[in-house]
C-alpha positions as CSV (number, residue, x, y, z in Angstrom):
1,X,-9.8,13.9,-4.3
2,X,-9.5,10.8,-6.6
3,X,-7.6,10.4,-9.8
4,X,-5.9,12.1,-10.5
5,X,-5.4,14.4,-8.0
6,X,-4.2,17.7,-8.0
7,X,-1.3,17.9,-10.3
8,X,-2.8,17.6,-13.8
9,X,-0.5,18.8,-15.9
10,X,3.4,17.3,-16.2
11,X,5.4,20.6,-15.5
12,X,3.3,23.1,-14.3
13,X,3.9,23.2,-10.7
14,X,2.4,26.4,-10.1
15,X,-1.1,25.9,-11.2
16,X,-0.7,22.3,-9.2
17,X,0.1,24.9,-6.1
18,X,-2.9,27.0,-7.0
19,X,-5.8,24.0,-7.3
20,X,-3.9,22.4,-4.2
21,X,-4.6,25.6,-1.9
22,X,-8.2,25.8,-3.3
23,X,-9.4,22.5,-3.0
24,X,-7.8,22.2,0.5
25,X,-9.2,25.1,1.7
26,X,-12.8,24.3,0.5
27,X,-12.6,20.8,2.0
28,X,-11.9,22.8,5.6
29,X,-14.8,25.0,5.0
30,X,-17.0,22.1,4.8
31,X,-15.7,20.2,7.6
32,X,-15.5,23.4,9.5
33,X,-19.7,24.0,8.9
34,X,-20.4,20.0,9.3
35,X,-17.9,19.3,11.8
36,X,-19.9,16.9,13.7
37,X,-19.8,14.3,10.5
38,X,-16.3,15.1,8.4
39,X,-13.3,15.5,9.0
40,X,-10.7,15.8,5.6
41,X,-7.3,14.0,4.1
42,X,-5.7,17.2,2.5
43,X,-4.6,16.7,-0.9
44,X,-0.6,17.8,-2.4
45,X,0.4,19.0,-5.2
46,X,3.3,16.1,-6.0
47,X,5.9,15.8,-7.7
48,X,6.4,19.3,-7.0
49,X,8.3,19.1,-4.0
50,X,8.8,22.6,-2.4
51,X,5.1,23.1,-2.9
52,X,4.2,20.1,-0.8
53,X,6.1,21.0,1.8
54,X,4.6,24.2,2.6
55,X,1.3,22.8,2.0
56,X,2.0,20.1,4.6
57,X,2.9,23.0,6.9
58,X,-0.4,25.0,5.8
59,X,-2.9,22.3,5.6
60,X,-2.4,21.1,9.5
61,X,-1.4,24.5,11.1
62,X,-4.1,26.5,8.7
63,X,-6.8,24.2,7.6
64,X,-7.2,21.6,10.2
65,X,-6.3,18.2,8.2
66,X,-5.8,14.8,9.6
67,X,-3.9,13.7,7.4
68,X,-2.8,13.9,3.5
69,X,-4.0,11.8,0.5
70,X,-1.3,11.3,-1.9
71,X,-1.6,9.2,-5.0
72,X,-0.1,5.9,-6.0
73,X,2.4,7.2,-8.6
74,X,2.7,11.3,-9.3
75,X,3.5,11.5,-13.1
76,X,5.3,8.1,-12.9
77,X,7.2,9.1,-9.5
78,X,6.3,6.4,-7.4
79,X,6.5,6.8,-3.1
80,X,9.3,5.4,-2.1
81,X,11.6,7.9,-4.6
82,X,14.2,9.3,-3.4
83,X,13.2,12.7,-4.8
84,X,10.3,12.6,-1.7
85,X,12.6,11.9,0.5
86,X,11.7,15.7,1.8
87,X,8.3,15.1,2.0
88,X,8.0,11.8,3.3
89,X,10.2,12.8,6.5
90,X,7.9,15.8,6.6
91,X,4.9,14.1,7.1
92,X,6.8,12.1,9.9
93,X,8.0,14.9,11.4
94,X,4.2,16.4,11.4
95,X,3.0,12.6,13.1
96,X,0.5,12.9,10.7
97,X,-1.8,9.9,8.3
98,X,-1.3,9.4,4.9
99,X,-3.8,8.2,2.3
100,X,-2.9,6.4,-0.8
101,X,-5.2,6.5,-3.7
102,X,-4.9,4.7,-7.1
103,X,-4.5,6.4,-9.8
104,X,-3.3,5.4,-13.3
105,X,-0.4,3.9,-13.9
106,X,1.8,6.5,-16.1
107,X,5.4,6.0,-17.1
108,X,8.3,8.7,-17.1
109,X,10.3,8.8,-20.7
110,X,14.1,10.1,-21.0
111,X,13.5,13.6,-21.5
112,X,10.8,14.7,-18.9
113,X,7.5,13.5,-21.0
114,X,4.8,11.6,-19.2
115,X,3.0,8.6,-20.7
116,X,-0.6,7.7,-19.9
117,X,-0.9,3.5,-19.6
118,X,-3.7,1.2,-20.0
119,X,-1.9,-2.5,-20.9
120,X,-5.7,-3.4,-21.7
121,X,-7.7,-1.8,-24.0
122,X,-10.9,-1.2,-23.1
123,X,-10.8,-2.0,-19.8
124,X,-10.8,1.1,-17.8
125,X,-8.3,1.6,-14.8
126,X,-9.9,1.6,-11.9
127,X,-11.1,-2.3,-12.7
128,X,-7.5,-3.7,-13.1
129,X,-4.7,-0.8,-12.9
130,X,-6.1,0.6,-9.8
131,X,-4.8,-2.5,-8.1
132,X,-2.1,-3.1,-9.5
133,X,-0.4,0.4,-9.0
134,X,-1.3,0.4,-4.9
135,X,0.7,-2.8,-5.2
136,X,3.1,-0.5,-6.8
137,X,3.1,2.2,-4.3
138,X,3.0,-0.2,-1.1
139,X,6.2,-2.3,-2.6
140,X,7.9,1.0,-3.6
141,X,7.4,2.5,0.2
142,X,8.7,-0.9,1.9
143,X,11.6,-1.7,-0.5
144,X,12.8,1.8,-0.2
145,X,12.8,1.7,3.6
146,X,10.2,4.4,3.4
147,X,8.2,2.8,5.8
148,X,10.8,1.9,8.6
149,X,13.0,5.8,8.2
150,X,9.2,7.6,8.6
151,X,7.8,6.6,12.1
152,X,5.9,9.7,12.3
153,X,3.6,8.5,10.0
154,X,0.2,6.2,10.1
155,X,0.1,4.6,6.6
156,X,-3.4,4.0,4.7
157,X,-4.4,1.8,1.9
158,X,-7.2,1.5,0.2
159,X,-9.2,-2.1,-1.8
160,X,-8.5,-4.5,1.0
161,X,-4.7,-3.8,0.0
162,X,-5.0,-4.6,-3.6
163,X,-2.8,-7.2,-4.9
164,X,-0.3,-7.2,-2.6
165,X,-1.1,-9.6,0.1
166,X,-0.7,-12.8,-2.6
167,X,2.7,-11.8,-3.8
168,X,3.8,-10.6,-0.5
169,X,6.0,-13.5,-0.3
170,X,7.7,-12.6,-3.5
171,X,8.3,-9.5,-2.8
172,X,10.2,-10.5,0.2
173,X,11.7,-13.1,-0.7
174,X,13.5,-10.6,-3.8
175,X,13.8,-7.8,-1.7
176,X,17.4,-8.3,-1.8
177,X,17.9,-7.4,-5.3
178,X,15.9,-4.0,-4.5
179,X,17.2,-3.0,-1.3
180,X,20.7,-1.1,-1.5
181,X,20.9,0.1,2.0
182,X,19.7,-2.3,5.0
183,X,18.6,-5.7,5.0
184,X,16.6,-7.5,2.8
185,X,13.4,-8.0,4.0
186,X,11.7,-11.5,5.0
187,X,8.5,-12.1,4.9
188,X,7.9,-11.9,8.9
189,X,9.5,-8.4,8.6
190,X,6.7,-7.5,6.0
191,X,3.5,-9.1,8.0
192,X,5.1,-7.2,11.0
193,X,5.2,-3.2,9.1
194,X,1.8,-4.1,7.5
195,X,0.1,-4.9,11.5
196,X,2.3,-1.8,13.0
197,X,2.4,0.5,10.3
198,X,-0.7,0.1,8.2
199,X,-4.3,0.7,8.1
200,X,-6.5,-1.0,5.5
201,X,-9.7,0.1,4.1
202,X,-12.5,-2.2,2.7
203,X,-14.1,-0.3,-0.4
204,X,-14.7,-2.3,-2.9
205,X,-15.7,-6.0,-2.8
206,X,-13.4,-7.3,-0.3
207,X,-15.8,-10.5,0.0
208,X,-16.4,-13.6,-0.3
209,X,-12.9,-14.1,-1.0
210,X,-10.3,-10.9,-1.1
211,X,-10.6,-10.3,2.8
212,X,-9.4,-13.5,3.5
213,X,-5.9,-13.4,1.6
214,X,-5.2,-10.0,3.7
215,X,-5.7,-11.6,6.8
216,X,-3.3,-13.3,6.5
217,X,-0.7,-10.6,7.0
218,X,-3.2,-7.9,9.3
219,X,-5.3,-9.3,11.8
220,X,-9.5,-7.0,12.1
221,X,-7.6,-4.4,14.4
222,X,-6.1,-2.8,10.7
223,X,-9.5,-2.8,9.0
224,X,-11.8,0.2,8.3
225,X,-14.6,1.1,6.2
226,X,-14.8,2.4,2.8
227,X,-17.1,3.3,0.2
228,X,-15.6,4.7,-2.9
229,X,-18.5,6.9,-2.8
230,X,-19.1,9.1,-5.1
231,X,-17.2,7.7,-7.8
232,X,-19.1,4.7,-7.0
233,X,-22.4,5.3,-7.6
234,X,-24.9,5.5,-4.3
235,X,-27.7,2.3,-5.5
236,X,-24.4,0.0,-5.5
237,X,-22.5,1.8,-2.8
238,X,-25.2,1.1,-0.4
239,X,-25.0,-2.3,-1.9
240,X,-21.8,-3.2,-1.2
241,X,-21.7,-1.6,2.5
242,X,-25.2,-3.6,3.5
243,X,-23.0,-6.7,2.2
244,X,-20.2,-5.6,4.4
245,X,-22.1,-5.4,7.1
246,X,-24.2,-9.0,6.8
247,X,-20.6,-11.2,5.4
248,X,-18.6,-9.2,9.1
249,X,-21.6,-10.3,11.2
250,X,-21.9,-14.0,9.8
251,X,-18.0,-14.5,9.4
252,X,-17.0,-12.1,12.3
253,X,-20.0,-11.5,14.7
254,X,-20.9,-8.1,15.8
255,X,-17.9,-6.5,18.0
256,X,-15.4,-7.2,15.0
257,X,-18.1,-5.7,13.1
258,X,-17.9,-2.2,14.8
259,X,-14.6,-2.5,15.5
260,X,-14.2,-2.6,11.4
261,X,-17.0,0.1,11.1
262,X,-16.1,2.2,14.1
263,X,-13.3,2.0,16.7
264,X,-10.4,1.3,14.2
265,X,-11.0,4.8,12.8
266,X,-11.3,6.2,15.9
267,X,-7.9,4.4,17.1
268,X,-6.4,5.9,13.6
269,X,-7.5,9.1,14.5
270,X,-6.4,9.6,17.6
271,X,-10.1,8.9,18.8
272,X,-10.6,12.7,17.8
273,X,-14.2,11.9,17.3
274,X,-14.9,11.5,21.3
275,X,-16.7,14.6,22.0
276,X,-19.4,13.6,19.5
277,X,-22.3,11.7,20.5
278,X,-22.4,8.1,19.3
279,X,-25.1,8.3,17.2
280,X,-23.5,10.6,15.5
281,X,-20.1,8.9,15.2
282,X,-22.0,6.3,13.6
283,X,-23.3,8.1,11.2
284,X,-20.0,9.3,9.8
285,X,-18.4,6.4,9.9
286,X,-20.2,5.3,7.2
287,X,-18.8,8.5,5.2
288,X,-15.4,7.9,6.2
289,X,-13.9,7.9,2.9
């Protein structure tokens, strides 16, 4: 599930609850009859709390997920919150992945309301606010200590880690003005979470140049596929993955190559994928996302 996920509506946790169970339960079904190509992220129905914990519990026990897509903010409620606290040592308790999609960058007023923001008008989101708000969500899981009090859990991001390899630095550098428990972070302590902890994806147009700035801080072994598919349309998604493929061959060669395209999912899955034929495998890794 994309933007905006499951909770639509500021306040009504119940029907958040309700489309949560459904969608979750049809993505099984599907990976249950095509098994041998998909496997699914679960989706939760954030902010609402109690809800996402038993879906947590449901969704791997019940329904077979890998892992849990959350979104960069929930109604303005980014990651690192202490109000998912619960959750967050959940899905580290459960060893389990999770999946951070953009979504719109909405702010939280004094009495409960949500507000919808687009700084630029008439440029949609998911050009410029996408990025910005994974930057968002990856600064708001490390400055919290999110990251470091969950080691249960196998963080993904998406876009070739958005923005937030060139202000990286920064961030570190002020992390002691965010941090009120623990150290402030340097930057070696950031590089080091992003090459244990993380898992980037490459939807998007991570070349000629984006790929480049995020190697500096994750070396290929972090790096999978991704196609933004459907919500990019096929004619340019096939695009975009046949210029993957030629810029990892010429700047990479051909075993970094399927490493990106292959092994590093298998490695983020467990290698769950062994029993399957490789011909197959290779098939789905090009639907991995």
């Amino acid at each position: 599930m994309s933007s905006p996920g499951t909770h639509l509506f500021p306040g009504d946790d119940q029907q958040a609850r309700t489309l949560t169970r459904e969608v979750n339960e049809y993505m099984s079904e599907v990976c249950t009859r095509y098994k041998q190509y998909f496997q699914f992220f679960a989706s939760l129905p954030l902010p609402d709390v109690e809800g996402s914990l038993t879906e947590i519990d449901y969704a791997i026990d019940h329904l077979g997920a890998v892992g849990f897509q959350i979104m960069t903010n929930s109604h303005g409620i980014y990651p690192g919150d202490p109000r998912f606290r619960r959750v967050y040592d959940k899905l580290s308790e459960r060893k389990t992945i999770v999946f951070f999609h953009p979504t719109s960058c909405n702010l939280r007023r004094e009495k409960g309301s949500v507000e919808h923001v687009n700084p630029l008008a008439g440029v949609p989101s998911p050009l410029m606010e996408f990025m910005f708000d994974t930057t968002r969500a990856i600064t708001s899981l490390l400055t919290s200590g999110t990251v470091t009090r969950c080691p249960g859990i196998k963080f993904l991001i998406c876009h070739c880690g958005a923005t937030f390899p060139p202000i990286a630095a920064r961030i570190a550098e002020f992390s002691q003005f965010l941090i009120e428990d623990g150290e402030p972070m340097t930057l070696e302590t950031v590089k080091n979470l992003l090459q244990t902890r993380f898992y980037i994806d490459l939807a998007g147009v991570p070349f000629p140049d984006q790929i480049h700035g995020l190697l500096r801080h994750v070396d290929t072994t972090r790096l999978l596929y991704g196609s933004d598919y459907p919500f990019t349309p096929a004619p340019l998604a096939k695009y975009l993955a046949k210029r993957l493929d030629d810029e990892l061959k010429t700047d990479f060669g051909v075993e970094t190559q399927k490493r990106i395209l292959l092994t590093n999912a298998q490695d983020l899955l467990d290698r769950r994928y062994h029993a399957q034929s490789s011909k197959t495998i290779e098939k789905s890794t090009y639907v991995f996302r």
